[in-house]
C-alpha positions in Angstrom: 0.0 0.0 0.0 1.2 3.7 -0.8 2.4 5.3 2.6 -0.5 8.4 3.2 -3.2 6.9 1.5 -6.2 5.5 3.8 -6.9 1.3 3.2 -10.0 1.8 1.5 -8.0 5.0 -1.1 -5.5 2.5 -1.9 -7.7 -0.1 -2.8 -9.6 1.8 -5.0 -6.5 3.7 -6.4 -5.7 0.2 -7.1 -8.2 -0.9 -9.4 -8.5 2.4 -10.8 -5.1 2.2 -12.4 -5.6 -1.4 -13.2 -9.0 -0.3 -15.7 -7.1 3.2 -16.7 -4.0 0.9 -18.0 -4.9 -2.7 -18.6 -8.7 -3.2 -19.4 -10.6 -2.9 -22.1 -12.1 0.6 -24.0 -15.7 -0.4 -22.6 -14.5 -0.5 -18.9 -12.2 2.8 -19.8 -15.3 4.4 -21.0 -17.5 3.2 -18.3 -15.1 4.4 -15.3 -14.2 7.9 -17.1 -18.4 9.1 -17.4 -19.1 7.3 -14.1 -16.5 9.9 -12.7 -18.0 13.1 -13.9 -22.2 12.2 -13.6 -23.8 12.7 -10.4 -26.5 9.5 -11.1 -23.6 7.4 -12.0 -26.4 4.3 -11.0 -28.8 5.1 -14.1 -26.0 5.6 -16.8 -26.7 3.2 -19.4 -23.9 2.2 -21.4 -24.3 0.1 -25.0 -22.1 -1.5 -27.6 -22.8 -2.1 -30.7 -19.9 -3.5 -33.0 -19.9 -3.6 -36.9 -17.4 -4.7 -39.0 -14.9 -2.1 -39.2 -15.7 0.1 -35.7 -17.4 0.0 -32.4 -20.4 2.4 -31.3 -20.9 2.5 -27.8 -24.7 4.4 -27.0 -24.8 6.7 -23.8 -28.0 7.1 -22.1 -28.3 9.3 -19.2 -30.4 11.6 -16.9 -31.0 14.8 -18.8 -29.5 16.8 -15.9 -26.2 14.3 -16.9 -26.0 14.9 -20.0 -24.6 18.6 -20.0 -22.2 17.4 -17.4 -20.6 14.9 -19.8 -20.6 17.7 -22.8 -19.2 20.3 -20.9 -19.1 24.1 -21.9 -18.8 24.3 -25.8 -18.5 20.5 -25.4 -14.7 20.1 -24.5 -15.6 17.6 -22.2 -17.2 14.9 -24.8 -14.9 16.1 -27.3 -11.9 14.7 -24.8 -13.7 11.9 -24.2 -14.3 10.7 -27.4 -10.3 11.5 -27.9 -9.4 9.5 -25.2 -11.9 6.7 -26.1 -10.3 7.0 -30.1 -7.0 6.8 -28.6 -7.6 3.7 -25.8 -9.1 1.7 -29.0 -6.7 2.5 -32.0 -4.0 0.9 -29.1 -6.3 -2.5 -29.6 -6.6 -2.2 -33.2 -10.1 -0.4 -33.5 -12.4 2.3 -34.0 -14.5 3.2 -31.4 -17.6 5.9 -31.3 -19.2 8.0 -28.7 -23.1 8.6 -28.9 -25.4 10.0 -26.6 -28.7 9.0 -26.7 -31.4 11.1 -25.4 -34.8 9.2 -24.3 -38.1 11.4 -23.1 -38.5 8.3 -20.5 -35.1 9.1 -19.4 -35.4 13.1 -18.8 -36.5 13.8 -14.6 
């Protein structure tokens, strides 16, 4: 265990690092949105591969959804960078859509 970090922080730091270096793009994608959404619970995350690329479909709470944009939306534009980046290291294509759902807006 790192000396100043609390047992339950180091376990958690832990696997952190293990998904941010070892998993796969889903699990990347998964942990990075989790992080910034305050109803990390209701996210629903799909993946949908085709031949050539992989599309993974975001549905969130509405009050979510401009938390993963961001201000002129930076914040899914670095995400989708990030997700591009993670997959081209396994040899793929990977693309970020949100999908918004009336049932889904509270």
């Amino acid at each position: 265990m790192n000396p100043g970090l609390t047992p339950g922080e180091g376990e958690s730091q832990v696997r952190d690092e293990a998904v941010l270096q070892g998993g796969n793009v889903e699990e990347f994608l998964e942990y990075v949105i989790r992080q910034l959404i305050e109803f990390p619970e209701e996210m629903v995350l799909t993946k949908v591969e085709t031949a050539r690329k992989v599309i993974f479909k975001l549905r969130l709470r509405q009050s979510d959804v401009g938390k993963v944009i961001g201000k002129h939306g930076q914040t899914i534009n670095a995400i989708r960078n990030l997700l591009a980046a993670s997959a081209s290291r396994q040899g793929q294509r990977a693309l970020l859509q949100i999908d918004e759902d009336e049932e889904f807006q509270r």
